[in-house]
N, C-alpha and C positions, 0 to 999 in steps of 0.2 A: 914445507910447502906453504906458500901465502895464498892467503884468501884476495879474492878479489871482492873490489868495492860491493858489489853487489851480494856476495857473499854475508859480506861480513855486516850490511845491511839487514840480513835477512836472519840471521844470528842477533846479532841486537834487537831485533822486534819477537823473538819466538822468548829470550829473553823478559822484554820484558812484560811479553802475555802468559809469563810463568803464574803461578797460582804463590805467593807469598806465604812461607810456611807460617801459621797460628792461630790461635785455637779463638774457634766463634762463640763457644758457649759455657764458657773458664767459670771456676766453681771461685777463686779467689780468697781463698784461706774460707770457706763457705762451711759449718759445722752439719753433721748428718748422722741421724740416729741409727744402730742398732743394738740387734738386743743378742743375749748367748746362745749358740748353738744354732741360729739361721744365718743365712747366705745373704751375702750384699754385692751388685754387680755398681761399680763406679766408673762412669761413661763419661767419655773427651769425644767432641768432636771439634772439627779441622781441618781447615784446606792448607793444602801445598802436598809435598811426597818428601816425608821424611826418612832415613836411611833405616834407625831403628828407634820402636820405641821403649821408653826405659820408668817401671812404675816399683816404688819400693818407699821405705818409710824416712820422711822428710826430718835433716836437722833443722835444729832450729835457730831462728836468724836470718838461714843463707840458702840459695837455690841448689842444694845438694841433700847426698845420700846420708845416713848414717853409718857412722861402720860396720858392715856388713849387713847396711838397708835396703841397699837394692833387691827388691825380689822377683820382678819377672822381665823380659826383654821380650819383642817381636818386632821381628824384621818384615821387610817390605813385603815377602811373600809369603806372610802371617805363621809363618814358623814362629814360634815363642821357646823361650828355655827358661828354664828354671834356675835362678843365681842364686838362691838360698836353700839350700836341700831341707832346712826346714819348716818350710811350708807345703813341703813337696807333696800332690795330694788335696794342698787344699786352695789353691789357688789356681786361675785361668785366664787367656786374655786372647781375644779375638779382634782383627783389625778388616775395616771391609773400607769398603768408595773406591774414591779416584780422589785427583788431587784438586779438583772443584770442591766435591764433600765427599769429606771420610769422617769415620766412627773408631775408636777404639774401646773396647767394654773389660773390665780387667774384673774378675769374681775374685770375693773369698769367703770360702767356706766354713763353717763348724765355726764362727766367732767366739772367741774367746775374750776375756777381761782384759788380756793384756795386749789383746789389736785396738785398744783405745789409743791410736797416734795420729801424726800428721801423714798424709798419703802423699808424695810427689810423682806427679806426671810431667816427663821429660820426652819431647819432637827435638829428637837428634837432625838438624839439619845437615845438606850438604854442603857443596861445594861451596862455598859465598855465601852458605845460609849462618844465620845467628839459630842456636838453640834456643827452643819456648819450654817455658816452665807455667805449672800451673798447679795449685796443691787443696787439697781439702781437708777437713780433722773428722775422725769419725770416732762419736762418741757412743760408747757400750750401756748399754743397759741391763743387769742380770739380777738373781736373787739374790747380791747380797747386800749388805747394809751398813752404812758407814756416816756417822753422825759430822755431815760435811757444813752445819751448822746449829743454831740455838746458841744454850750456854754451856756448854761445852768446848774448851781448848786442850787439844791436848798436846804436852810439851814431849816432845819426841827424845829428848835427850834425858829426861829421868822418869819418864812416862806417867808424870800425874797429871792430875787434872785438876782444873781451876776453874770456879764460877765465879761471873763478874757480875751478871744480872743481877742488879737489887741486893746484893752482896747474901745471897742465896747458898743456904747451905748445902750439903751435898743432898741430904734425899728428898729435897726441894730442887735441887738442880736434875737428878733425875728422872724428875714426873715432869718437866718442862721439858727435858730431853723425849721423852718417850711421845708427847705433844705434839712435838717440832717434827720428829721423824719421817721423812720420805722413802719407804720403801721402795717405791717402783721406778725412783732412781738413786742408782746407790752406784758405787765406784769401790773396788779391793784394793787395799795394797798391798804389792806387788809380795812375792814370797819371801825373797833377797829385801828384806825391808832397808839396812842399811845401803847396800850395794848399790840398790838401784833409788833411792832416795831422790836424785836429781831427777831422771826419767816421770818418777811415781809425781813431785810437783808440778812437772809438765803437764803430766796425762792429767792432771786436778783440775789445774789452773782450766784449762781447755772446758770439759765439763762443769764447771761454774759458772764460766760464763756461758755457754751453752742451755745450762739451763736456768738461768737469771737465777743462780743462788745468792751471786753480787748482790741482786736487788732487796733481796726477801730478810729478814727478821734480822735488821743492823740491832736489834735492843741489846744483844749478845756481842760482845768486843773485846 
């Protein structure tokens, strides 16, 4: 059946008084503290009406999932599922508005050392829509301790250590280490030490700059 001019006029203008799916208040690779075993709700908001929303842990690089990173979806009529059965339990994700202003708040709970990642938030659009991406890094804080500066290096491939400062003996380099020491940010690696190797410099790399260790005591190299 053909539209008449008037029609198809009137289609073109509801068009283009659509609400433009993307997000107003995007975090932008944005770093966010917590600490172990409390809850962190991570909140998008956003106009348009996107089909489903899709929030799981970001590779890196690229506006995608990790293998088997996706971990929660809600659809338009805030049904959510669970895509990674192991979170299952500890995560939630609630969607409210219209398509002028909407919210989506995505929890997760009992944080653990090794939810230090990047978080992607994905507005699956529809018809003629472009998908919007937007990601955040959330860095962990717990009790344990991990000498991620001073003078200390430690070489991962035959596990000694070497001090450079002032050509510092060892039980000279370990009263500078004990000095230097930041407890109440500290970062584990991960248990798969080899295996996960790659992951664990991500998760670092992220929390050093996060908490300006970049910046703090270059005397150590």
């Amino acid at each position: 059946m053909l539209l008449s001019v008037e029609s198809l006029l009137l289609l073109l203008q509801l068009l283009a008084c659509a609400a433009v799916l993307q997000f107003t208040q995007p975090y932008q690779g944005k770093s966010i503290m917590g600490t172990v075993g409390s809850s962190m709700n991570f909140s998008w908001t956003f106009i348009g009406d996107p089909v489903t929303i899709k929030w799981g842990i970001k590779k890196a690089g690229v506006n995608a999932f990790e293998s088997n990173g996706l971990i929660l979806s809600v659809a338009k009529d805030g049904t959510q599922r669970v895509e990674n059965q192991g979170y299952n339990g500890r995560v939630n994700g609630i969607r409210s508005g219209n398509s002028q202003s909407a919210q989506v708040v995505f929890t997760l709970s009992t944080i653990e050392m090794k939810d230090m990642e990047s978080y992607l938030c994905v507005l699956r659009g529809g018809f003629g829509e472009s998908d919007q991406f937007d990601y955040l890094n959330l860095v962990v804080e717990g009790n344990y301790s991990y000498a991620s500066f001073g003078c200390i290096t430690a070489a991962a491939a035959s596990g000694t250590r070497v001090c450079r400062e002032e050509h510092l003996d060892n039980n000279a380099c370990q009263k500078k280490k004990k000095k230097t020491r930041m407890a109440s940010n500290s970062i584990a690696p991960p248990t798969l030490f080899k295996e996960d190797w790659p992951k664990w410099i991500r998760r670092f790399e992220r929390y050093r700059i996060s908490t300006e260790l970049n910046k703090k005591l270059k005397s150590c190299r």
